[in-house]
N, C-alpha and C positions, 0 to 999 in steps of 0.2 A: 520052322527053322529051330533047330535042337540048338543050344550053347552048352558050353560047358560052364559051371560055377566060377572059375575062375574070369570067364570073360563076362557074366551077369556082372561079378563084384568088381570088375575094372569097370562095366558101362554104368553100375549105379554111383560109382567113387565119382566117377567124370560127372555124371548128370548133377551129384550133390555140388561140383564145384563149379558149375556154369550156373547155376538156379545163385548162388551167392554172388559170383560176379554181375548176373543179371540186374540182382537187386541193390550192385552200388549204383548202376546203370542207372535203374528207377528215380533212385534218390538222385543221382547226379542231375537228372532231366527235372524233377521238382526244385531243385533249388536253382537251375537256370530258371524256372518258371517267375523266381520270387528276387530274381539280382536283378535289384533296382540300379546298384552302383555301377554295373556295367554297361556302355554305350547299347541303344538296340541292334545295330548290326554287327556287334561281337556276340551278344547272348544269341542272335540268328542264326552266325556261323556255328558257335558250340552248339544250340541245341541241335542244327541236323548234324554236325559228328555224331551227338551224343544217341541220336536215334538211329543213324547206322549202324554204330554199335551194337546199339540194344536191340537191330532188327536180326543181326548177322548171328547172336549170340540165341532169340529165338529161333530162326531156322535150322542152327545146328539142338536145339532141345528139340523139335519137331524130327527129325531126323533119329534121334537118340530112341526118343517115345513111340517111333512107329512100332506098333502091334499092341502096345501096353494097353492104350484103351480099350482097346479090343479084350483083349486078354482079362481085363477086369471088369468089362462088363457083361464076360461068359461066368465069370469066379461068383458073379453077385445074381448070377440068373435072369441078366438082362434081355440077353443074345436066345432068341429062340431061331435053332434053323429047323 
């Protein structure tokens, strides 16, 4: 599948801005890990929001990244067909 430059530089803009939401995601799930002050089945409720989140936001980077690996692992002389 051929792209054009301009739709590479809109899918790596998108990819660089879900990789950032990803990681408030991360951090938001480690500091549920550590809120002591909150009852356990409030930190329960947020931490599974907090991992649908953070699943919904990898399946769309898995979506984004299909071929790349691939792609980089022909670029580095990994891929012998």
């Amino acid at each position: 599948m051929l792209m054009s430059a301009k739709a590479r530089e809109h899918r790596s803009k998108l990819r660089q801005a879900l990789n950032l939401e990803l990681n408030v995601w991360l951090q938001r799930e480690k500091d549920m890990e550590v809120a002591y002050d909150l009852p356990p089945e409030v930190r329960t409720d947020k931490t599974k929001f907090i991992r649908q989140e953070k699943a919904k936001l990898q399946k769309t980077l898995r979506a984004l990244d299909r071929g790349f690996g691939k792609q980089r692992a022909w670029s580095q002389g990994k891929l012998l067909y």
